[in-house]
Structure formats: structure tokens, C-alpha cells
C-alpha positions in Angstrom: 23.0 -3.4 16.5 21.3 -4.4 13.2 18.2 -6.2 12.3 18.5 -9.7 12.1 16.2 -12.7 10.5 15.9 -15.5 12.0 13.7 -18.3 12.4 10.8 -18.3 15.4 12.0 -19.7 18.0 10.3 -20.8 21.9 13.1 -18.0 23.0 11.6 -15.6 21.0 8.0 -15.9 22.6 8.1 -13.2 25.4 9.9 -10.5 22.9 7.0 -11.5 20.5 4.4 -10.7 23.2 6.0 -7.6 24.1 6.0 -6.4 19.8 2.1 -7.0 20.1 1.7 -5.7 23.3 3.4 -2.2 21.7 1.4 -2.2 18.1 -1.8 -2.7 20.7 -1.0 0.7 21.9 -1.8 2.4 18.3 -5.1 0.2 17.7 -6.9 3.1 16.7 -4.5 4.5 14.8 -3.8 1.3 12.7 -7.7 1.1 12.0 -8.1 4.4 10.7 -4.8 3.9 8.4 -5.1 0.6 7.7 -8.9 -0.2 8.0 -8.3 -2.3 11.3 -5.7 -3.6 13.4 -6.3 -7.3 13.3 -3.1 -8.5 11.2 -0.9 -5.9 13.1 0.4 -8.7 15.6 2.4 -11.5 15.4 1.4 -15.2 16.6 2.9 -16.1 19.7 3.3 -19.9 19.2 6.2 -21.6 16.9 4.4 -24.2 15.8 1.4 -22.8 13.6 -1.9 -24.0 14.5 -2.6 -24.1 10.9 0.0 -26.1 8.7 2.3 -27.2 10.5 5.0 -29.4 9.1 3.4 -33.0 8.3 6.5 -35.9 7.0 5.9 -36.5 3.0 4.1 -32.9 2.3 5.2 -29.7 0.7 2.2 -28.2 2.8 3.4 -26.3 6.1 3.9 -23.2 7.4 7.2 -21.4 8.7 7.5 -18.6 11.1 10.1 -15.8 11.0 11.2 -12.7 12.9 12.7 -9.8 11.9 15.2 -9.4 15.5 17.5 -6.3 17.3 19.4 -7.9 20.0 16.5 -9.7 22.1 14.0 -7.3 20.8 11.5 -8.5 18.0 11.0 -5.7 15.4 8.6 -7.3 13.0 7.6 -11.3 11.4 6.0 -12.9 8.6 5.1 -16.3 7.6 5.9 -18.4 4.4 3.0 -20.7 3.5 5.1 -23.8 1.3 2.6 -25.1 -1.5 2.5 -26.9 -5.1 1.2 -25.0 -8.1 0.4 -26.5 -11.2 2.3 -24.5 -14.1 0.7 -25.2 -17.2 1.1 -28.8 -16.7 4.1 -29.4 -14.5 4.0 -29.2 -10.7 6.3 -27.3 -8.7 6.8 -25.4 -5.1 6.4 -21.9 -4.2 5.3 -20.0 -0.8 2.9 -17.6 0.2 4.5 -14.6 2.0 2.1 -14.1 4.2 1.4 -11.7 7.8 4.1 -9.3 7.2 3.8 -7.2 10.2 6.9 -4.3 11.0 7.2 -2.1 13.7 7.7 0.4 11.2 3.7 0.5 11.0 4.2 2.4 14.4 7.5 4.0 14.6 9.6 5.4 11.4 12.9 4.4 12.7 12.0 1.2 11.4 10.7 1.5 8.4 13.3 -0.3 6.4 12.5 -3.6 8.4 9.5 -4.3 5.6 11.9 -4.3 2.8 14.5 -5.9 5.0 11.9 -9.1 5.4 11.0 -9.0 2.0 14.4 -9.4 0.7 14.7 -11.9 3.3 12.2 -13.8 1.6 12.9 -13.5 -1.4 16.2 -14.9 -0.5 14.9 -17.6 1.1 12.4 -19.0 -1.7 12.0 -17.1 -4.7 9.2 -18.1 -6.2 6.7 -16.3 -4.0 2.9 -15.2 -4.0 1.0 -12.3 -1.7 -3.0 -13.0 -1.7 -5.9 -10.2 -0.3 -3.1 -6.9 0.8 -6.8 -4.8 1.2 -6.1 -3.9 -2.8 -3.3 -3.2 -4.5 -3.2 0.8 -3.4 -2.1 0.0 0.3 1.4 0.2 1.6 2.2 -3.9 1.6 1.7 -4.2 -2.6 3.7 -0.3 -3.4 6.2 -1.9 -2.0 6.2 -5.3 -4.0 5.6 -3.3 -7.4 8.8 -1.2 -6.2 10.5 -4.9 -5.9 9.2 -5.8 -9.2 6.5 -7.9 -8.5 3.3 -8.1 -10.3 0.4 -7.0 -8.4 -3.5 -7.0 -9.7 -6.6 -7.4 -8.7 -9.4 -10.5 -8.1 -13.0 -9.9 -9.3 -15.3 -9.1 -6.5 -18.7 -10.6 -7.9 -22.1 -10.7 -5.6 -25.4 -12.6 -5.7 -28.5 -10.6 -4.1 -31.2 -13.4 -3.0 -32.8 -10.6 -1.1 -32.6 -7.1 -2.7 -35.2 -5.4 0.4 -32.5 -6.8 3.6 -29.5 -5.7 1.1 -30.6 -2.6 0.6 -31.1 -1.9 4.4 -27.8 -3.5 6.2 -25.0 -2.6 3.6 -23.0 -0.6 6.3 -20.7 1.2 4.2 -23.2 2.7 1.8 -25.3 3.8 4.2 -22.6 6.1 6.1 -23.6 8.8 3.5 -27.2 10.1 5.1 -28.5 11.3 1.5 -27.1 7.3 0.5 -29.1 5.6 3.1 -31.9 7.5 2.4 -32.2 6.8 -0.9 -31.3 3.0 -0.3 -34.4 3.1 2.0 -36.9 4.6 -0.5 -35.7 1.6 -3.0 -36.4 -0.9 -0.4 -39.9 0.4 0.8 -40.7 0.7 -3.3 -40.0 -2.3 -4.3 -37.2 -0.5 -6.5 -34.2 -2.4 -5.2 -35.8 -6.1 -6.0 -36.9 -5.0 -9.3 -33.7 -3.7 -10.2 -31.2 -6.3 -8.7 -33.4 -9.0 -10.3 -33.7 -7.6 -14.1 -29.6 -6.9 -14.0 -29.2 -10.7 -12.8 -32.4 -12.0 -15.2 -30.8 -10.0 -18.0 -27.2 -11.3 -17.3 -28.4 -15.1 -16.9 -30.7 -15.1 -20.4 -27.4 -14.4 -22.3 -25.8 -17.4 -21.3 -27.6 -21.1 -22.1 -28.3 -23.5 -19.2 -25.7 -26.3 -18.9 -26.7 -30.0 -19.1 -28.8 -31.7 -15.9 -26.4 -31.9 -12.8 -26.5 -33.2 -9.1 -24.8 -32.4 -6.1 -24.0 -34.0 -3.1 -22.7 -32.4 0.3 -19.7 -34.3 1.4 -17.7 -35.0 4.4 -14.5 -34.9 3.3 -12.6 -34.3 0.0 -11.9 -37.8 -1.4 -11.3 -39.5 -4.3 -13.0 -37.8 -7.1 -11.2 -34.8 -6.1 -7.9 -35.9 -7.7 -9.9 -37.0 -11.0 -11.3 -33.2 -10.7 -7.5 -32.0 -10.4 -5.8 -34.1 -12.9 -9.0 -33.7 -15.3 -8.9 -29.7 -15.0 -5.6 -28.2 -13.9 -4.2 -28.4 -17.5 -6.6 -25.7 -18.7 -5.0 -23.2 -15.8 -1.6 -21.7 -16.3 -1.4 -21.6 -12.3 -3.4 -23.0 -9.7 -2.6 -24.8 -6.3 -2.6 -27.9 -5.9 -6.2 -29.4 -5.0 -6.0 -32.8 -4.6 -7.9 -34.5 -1.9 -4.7 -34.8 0.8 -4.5 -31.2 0.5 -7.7 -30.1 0.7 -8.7 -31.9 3.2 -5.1 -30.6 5.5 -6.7 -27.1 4.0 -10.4 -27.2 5.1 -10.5 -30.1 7.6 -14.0 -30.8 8.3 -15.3 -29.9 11.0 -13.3 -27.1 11.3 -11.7 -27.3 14.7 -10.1 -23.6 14.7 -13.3 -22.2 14.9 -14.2 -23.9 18.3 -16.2 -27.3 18.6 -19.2 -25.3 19.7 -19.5 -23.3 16.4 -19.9 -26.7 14.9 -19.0 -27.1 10.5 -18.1 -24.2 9.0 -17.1 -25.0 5.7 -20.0 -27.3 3.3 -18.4 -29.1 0.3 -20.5 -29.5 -2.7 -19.4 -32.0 -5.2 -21.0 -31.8 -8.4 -21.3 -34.5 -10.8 -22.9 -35.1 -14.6 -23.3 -38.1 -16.6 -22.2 -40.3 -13.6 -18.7 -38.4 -13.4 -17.2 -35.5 -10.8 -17.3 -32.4 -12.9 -16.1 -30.0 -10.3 -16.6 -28.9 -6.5 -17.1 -26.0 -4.3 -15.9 -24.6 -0.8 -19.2 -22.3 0.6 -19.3 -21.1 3.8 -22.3 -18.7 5.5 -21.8 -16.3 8.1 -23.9 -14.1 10.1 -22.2 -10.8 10.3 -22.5 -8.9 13.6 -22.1 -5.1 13.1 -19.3 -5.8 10.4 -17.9 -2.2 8.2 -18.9 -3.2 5.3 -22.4 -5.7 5.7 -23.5 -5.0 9.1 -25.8 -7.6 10.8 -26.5 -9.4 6.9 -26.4 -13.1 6.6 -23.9 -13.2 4.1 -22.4 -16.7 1.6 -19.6 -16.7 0.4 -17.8 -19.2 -2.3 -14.2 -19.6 -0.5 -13.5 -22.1 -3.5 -14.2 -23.8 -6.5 -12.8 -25.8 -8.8 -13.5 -27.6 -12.6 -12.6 -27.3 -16.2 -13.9 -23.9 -17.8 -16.6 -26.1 -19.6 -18.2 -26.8 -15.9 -17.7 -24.0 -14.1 -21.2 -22.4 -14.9 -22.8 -25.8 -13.3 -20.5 -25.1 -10.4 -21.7 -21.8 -9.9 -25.0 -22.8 -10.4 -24.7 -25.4 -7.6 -22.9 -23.3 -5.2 -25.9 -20.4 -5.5 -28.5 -22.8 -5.4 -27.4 -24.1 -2.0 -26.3 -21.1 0.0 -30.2 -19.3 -1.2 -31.4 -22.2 0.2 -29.6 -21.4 3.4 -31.0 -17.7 3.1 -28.9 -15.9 3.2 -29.3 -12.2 1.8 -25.7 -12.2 -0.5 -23.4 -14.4 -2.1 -19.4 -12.9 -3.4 -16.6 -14.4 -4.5 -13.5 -13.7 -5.6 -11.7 -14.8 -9.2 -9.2 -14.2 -11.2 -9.2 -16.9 -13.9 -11.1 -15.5 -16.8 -13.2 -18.6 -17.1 -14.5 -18.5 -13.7 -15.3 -14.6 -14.3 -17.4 -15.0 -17.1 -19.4 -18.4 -15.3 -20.4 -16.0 -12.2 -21.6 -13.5 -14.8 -23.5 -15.7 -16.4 -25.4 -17.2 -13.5 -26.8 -14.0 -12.4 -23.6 -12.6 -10.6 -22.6 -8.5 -10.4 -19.6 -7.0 -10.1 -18.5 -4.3 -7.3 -14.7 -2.6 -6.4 -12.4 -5.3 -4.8 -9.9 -5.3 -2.6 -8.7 -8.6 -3.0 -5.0 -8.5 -4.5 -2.7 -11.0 -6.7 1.1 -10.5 -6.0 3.6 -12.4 -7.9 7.6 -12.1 -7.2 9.6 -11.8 -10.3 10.7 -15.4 -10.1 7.3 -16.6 -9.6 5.5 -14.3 -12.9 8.9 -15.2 -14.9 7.2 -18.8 -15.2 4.3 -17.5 -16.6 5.7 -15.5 -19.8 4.4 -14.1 -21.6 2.5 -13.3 -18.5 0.2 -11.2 -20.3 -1.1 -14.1 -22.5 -1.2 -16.7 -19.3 -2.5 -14.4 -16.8 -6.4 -15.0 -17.6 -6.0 -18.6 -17.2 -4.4 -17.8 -13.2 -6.8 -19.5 -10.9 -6.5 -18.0 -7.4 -9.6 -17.6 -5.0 -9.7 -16.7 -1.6 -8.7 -20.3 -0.5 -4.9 -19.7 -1.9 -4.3 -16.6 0.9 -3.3 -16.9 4.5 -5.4 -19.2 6.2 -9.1 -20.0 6.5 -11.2 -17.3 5.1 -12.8 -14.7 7.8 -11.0 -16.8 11.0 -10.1 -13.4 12.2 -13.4 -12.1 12.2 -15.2 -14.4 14.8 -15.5 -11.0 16.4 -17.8 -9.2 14.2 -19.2 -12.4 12.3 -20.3 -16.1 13.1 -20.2 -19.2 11.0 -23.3 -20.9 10.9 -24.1 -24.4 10.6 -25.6 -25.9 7.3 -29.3 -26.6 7.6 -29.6 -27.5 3.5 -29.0 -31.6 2.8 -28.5 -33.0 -0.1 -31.7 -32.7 -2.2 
């Protein structure tokens, strides 16, 4: 019997279990492989806790399954959105959560492409955010579809070189490594030198005119001036419009647990009187994480403004989250604007593994692709679902402590 799909149905909810309940058998495996199991399982619920379908909006999620007779064999989900295309507004999906038994037995390995195709069937005009990088098995196979796959900036504040230094986990797995990160910590060596590459990075760049900021509630109105003021400059962006964000980033954010309290701080930054531009930051204390062990770690899910602002953004968004104190701030960016605004206020750039896959239909809008792709503006907001809301097990969102000055 061949491999269907088909939509996620109530029916389908014990054959789902019984998938996970087999990839949970190969956890180890899939870490060592894959650098951890934690998208290697399908959601057992039909209705997504997330997005599901509201009347009037283009915003929702959809479940499907990749089916044998009453066996489940893989799933992903497609994640409907508007884009802004260099002025005009349209729909596309995120494929997102592709997950194949394949991973764990070869004689499925066909049911990845078979789900692809699937999707690409089903809406053509597709997007694939974060994949771990662009040299993992999920974006070889989109570039042998004919997709266009890159690579986000991965850009990084240090507020405090001496706890960096210590608790970056990955570096220090090399002995000779950690030593030598210690003897820059205990000198003195690591603060000099992360704050005359920032210093020397920030002096090239002029400060912007006085701003203010205020932390909000809730995206409101001044969030659609922000959108219709800026999204002309980008040859793609989502949608960010205040009915979208706020279905996006509710606030509190629920998903986390009521006792975990907000996790997501909105800062709305204005000049002259007027809404220049926002950002999404969120802080999280990381417990034994692979890459920044037990470091109290910011991180600027979002942002959004015409390129003029962005530096006054960034400056914002900094400002706040090293008032929170914590050690280091990243990001991710593609849009060549936003790039050169992190640089400028101070920020360095390290190897990412955040990727940009676009389907054929979906980079066909965008020719000449190579002219429109610095102008893409895609953060870490446009992917799968709240950033780091599968890893409440090695990290915990904080409450702010910062009001508005």
C-alpha cells in the first residue's frame, strides 16, 4: 500500500502517538546526527495551539500526514501568511516541521520528497526558515527541488566580555580552547578586546537623531503606520500589522505557562512625535544549553522600520536588554539594511545556522532575485512558531525588570 497525504485528522491521533513513540526510540541517535531530537515528532492535537484558523485572516496553521494504511509515516505543517512584495500583498506558507520516518528507517526515505511535492502542490509559493544551516539534509533536498536556500546573519552584542568568555559551551569543549578563554577572562584580555572591536565598529557610523522608547502592551495602532510607512523599501517581508502581531506574539505569552509570566517586551520607538520603528526582545536564562551554557542570554526575535531608522532600533533594543543584564545579545538578519545597522551599533558577526529557503514559485516573484535579495527582510519571528518554545528544557524566559525610562 502507498503513502498517502492527507489532512490531520482526530482519527489519526493514536497512529501519530505511536510515529513519536518509535522516533523516541533513536533519541540519541537523532541528536548526534541531527544536533538533537526535539523537532523529530509530530504534534498530537489537530487543532494547533498556535494559529489556528481565526474567520477574516490569512493567518493559521494546517496540519498534514504523510499515511500507509492506518500507519502515520511522517507530517509537516503549512504556516498561511501575507508578504509584502515590493509593494503588493499576497499569500504564501511556511513549510514548516517536516518530520519522516525516513530519519530512522531507509525504507522510507522517499516520504521527505513525497511531502514536499505534496506541498508544493498544495501552495506554491512556499518559505523554509532556521533548517540548522543550509548544509543539513532538510535544505539539500530543497536546493535538489530548486529552491533557493542561504543564509541569515548571526550578529552578537557582548555586555559582559569576563561571563562570555567563561560559559560559551561549545568553545570550551576543546581543553587548549577553554583554557585560553580562561586566561582572557582572568587578564582582562577578553573585555578589552570585545569592547575595542564594538568601539571601533560603532565610531564609523554617526549617532542618529534623539529617540524615546516606550515598552508596550500590545501592538496597536502605530504599528500599521510603521508597516505601511516602511514595507515599500523591502522586496519581501511578512505582514506586520498590529492584528498580526499581536495573533503572533500575544502578550503575555500564554504557551509558555501563566507562571513563567511575559516573555516577549515590545519596544516602540518614536522621533519627532512619530513611530519610527519597533522591536520584539526576549531574555532567557539558559540552563546547561550546547552552545551558551548557564549565560543569561537577549535576543532580538524582531524588528521592524525603514532602513533610515533601523540604527535607532537597534540602539533601543541593546540599550534595554543591557539594562536587563544580560551577558549577550544575537540576532538574526537577512535584509542588508538591517545588517549594516547591527554593525554599526557595536554588533559582531559569528557562523549561523539560521537558513532562508525559497520554493521556485515563491523566488520567481523576486527576479532578478539577485538584485531584490538584500532588501529580503526575514528574522527569526517569520519561522515556525515562537522563538526558543522548545527549549523551556534547557532555558527559561525571564520576566522584564527594565520600565520605560
Amino acid at each position: 500500500m502507498g503513502v498517502r497525504i492527507v489532512p490531520f485528522e482526530e482519527s489519526h491521533i493514536p497512529a501519530v502517538r505511536a510515529f513519536n513513540a518509535r522516533i523516541s526510540q533513536h533519541v540519541e541517535e537523532l541528536e548526534e546526527r541531527f544536533g538533537g531530537a526535539a523537532h523529530s515528532r509530530l504534534p498530537e492535537s489537530v487543532r494547533p495551539s498556535w494559529l489556528p484558523p481565526v474567520e477574516g485572516s490569512n493567518l493559521r496553521e494546517e496540519r498534514f500526514l504523510a499515511v500507509e494504511g492506518d500507519d502515520v509515516r511522517g507530517g509537516y505543517t503549512l504556516k498561511h501568511q501575507e508578504f509584502g512584495y515590493r509593494g503588493s500583498v499576497d499569500t504564501m506558507a511556511g513549510w514548516h516541521e517536516p518530520v519522516s520516518e525516513g530519519i530512522i528507517d531507509k525504507k522510507y526515505a522517499t516520504v521527505g520528497l513525497l511531502m514536499l511535492r505534496a506541498a508544493m502542490q498544495q501552495e506554491p509559493h512556499l518559505v523554509c526558515t532556521a533548517m540548522g544551516g543550509i548544509e543539513t539534509p532538510l535544505p539539500r533536498l530543497l536546493q535538489a527541488m530548486r529552491w533557493h536556500v542561504s543564509l541569515a546573519a548571526f550578529q552578537f552584542y557582548v555586555h559582559q566580555p569576563y561571563r562570555l568568555s567563561r560559559g560559551l559551551r561549545h568553545l570550551r569543549q576543546n581543553p587548549l580552547k577553554a583554557l585560553a578563554l580562561d586566561a582572557a577572562a582572568f587578564t582582562g584580555v577578553a573585555w578589552a578586546g570585545m569592547r575595542a572591536a564594538q568601539a571601533s565598529r560603532t565610531l564609523r557610523r554617526p549617532r542618529g537623531p534623539a529617540t524615546r522608547w516606550t515598552i508596550e502592551p500590545r501592538f496597536g495602532p502605530w504599528t500599521d503606520e510603521v508597516w505601511e510607512s516602511a514595507q515599500p523599501h523591502y522586496s519581501l517581508a511578512a505582514v506586520r500589522t498590529a492584528d498580526v502581531m499581536n495573533r503572533l506574539f500575544p502578550n503575555p505569552d500564554e504557551r509558555f505557562g501563566h507562571d513563567l509570566g511575559p516573555c516577549y517586551v515590545i519596544l516602540r520607538v518614536q522621533s519627532g512625535g512619530a513611530t519610527v520603528g519597533w522591536a520584539l526582545v526576549m531574555r532567557l536564562q539558559m540552563r546547561d544549553d550546547s552552545h551558551f551554557g548557564n549565560l543569561h542570554v537577549g535576543s532580538i526575535v524582531d524588528c521592524f522600520a525603514a532602513p533610515d531608522d533601523a540604527p535607532a532600533v537597534v540602539a533601543t533594543a541593546t540599550e534595554y536588554l543591557e539594562a536587563e543584564g544580560v551577558h549577550l545579545t544575537y540576532t538574526n538578519q537577512f535584509s542588508s539594511a538591517w545588517k549594516e545597522a547591527f554593525k554599526g551599533g557595536g554588533y559582531l558577526s559569528g557562523p549561523s545556522n539560521y537558513g532562508l529557503a525559497l520554493s521556485p514559485a515563491s523566488a520567481g516573484r523576486l527576479d532578478p532575485l539577485e538584485e531584490n535579495l538584500p532588501s529580503i527582510h526575514i528574522t527569526r519571528s517569520d519561522g515556525e512558531g515562537p522563538v526558543h518554545r522548545r527549549t523551556l528544557v534547557t532555558a527559561t524566559p525571564l520576566r522584564p525588570t527594565v520600565t520605560t525610562p
